[in-house]
C-alpha positions in Angstrom: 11.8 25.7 0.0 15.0 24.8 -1.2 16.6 21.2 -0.9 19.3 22.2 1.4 17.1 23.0 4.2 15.7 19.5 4.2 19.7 18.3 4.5 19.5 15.7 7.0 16.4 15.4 8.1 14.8 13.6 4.9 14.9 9.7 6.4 12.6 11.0 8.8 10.5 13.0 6.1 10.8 9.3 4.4 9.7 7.4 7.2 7.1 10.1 8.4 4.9 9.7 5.1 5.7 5.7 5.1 3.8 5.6 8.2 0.5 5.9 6.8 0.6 3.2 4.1 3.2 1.5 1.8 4.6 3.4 -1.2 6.5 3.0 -4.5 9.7 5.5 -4.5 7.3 7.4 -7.1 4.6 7.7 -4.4 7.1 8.1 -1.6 7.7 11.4 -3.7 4.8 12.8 -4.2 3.8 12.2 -0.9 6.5 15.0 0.1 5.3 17.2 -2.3 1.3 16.8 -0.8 2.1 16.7 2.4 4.1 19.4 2.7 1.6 21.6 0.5 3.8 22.1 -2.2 6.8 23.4 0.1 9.3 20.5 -0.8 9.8 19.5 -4.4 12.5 16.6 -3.4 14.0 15.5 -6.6 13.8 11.1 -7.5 17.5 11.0 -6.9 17.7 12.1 -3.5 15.3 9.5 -2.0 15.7 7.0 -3.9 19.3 6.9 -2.5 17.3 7.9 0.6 15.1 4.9 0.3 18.2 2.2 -0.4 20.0 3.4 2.8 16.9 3.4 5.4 16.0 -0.2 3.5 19.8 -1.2 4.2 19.4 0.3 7.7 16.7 -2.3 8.2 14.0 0.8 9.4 12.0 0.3 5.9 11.5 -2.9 3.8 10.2 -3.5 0.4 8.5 -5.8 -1.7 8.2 -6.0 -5.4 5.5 -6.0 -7.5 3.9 -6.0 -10.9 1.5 -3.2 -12.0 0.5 -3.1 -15.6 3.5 -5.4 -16.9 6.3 -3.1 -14.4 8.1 -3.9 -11.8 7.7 -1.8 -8.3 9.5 -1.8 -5.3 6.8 -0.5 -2.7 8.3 0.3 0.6 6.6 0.1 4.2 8.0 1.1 7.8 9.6 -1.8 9.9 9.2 -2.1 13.9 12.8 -0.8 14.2 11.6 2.4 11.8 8.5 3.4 13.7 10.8 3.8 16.4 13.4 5.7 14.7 10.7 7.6 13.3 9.2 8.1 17.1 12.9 9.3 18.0 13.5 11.4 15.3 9.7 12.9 16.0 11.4 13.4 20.0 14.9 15.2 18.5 13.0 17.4 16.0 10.3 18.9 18.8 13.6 19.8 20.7 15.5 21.4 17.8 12.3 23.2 16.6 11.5 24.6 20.4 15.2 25.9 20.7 15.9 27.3 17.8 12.3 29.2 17.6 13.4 30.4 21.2 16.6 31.6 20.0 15.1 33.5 16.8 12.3 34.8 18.8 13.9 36.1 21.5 15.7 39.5 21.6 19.3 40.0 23.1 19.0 40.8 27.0 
């Protein structure tokens, strides 16, 4: 799948995989990759940037720390994200049930 048809809608593919547990940006990645069983191969510099906006955006914070002598920034869902995340769950069922109608459906 190519990176353009994940054009924005990769906070909520951010925020969707931050909901099961904290992550480091690494982790955040690979996640993607798992989760969507091999479909999305999203390189680091489109979420980190990703990452730095929703943490600016106050819907993820992070918190640094030390794993064999480096420094992480592991990232986990705020209160304000889980509900952007719920929302973005809402506008995504609606886009997905039109457009399949739309692509499904032959001309009357």
């Amino acid at each position: 799948m190519k990176a353009d048809a994940i054009r924005g809608h990769l906070d909520g593919l951010v925020l969707a995989v931050l909901e099961g547990r904290p992550l480091h940006g690494y982790g955040v990645v690979q996640a993607l990759h798992v989760r969507s069983g091999g479909a999305l191969d999203v390189p680091t510099g489109t979420v980190y940037p990703a990452l730095h906006r929703l943490e600016r955006s106050g819907l993820i914070s992070a918190k640094e720390h030390t794993v064999a002598g480096r420094r992480r920034r592991v990232y986990q869902l705020t209160a304000s994200g889980r509900r952007a995340l719920n929302l973005e769950r809402s506008s995504w069922q609606e886009f997905a049930t039109v457009i399949t109608a739309m692509i499904q459906q032959a001309p009357s």
